[in-house]
TORVODREN-684069 format. One line per field, with one value per residue (C-alpha): y, z, x. Coordinates in Angstrom, 3 decimals. Each point is the difference from the previous one (the first is absolute). Example, Ala and Ser with C-alpha at 12.3 -4.5 7.8 and 13.67 -1.06 7.14 Angstrom:
v = [-4.500,3.440]
w = [7.800,-0.660]
u = [12.300,1.370]
***
This chain:
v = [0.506,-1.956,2.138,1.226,-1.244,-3.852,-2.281,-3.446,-2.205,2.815,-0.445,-3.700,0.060,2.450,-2.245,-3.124,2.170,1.087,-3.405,-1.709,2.949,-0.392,-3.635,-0.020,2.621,-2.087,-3.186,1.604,1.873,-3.785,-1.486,2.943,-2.522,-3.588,0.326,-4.393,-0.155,-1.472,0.338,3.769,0.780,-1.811,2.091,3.379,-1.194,-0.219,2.831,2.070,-1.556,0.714,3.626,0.410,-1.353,1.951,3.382,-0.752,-0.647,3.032,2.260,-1.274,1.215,3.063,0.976,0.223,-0.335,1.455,2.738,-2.543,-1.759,2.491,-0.590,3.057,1.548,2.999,1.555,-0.782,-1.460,-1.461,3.366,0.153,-3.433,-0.138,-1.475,-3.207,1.189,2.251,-1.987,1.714,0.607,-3.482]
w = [94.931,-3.169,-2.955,-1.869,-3.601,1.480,-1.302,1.264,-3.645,-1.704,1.957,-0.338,-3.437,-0.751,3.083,-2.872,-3.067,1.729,1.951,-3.828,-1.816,2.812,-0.303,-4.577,0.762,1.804,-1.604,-3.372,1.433,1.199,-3.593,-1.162,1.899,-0.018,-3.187,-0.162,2.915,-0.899,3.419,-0.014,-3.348,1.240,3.032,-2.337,-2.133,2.458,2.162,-3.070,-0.338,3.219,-0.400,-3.072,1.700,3.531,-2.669,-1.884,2.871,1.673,-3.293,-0.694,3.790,0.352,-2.879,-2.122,2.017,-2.856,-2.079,-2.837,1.435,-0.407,-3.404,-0.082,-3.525,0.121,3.762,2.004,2.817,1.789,2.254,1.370,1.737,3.433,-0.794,1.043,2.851,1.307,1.409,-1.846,0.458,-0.374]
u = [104.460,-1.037,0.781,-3.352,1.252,1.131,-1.952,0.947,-0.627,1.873,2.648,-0.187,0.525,2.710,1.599,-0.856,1.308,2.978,1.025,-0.449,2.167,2.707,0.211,-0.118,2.987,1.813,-0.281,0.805,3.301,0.861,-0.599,2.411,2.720,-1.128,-2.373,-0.074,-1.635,-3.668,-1.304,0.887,-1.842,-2.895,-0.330,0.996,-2.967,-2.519,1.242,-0.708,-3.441,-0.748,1.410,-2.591,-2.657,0.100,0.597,-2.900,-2.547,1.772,-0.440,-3.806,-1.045,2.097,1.568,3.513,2.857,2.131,-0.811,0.872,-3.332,-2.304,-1.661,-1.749,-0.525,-2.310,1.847,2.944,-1.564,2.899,0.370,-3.279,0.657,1.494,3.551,0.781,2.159,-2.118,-2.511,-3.326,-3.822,-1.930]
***
């Protein structure tokens, strides 16, 4: 049974957001230990592009992932939301 709240291109691109954060983590705890290595910070700096990227089409078609995100000024939005984790209404 498919649950109610999946939504497929969600899914997709907290897959995208995550896979990009995992891999701009990881190259920058490598740097910490071989920090000459140009081909390294090449792939840190476009792992962390890519990380931006996937988190900003993510954010524009569901929402803040972080509660540093939300940009609200007038009301706290950022509970209403479904949380990332949780799979949500869309």
């Amino acid at each position: 049974m498919m649950n109610p709240g999946f939504n497929p291109s969600r899914e997709a691109m907290l897959q995208q957001v995550n896979q990009a954060s995992f891999a701009a983590v990881e190259a920058n705890l490598y740097l910490d230990t071989h920090p000459c290595d140009t081909q390294a910070m090449a792939y840190f700096n476009q792992m962390t592009e890519a990380y931006e990227n996937a988190r900003k089409a993510y954010e524009a078609q569901f929402g803040p992932l972080t509660a540093s995100a939300s940009r609200e000024s007038a009301y706290w939005s950022w509970v209403e939301d479904p949380w990332p984790w949780e799979g949500g209404n869309v």
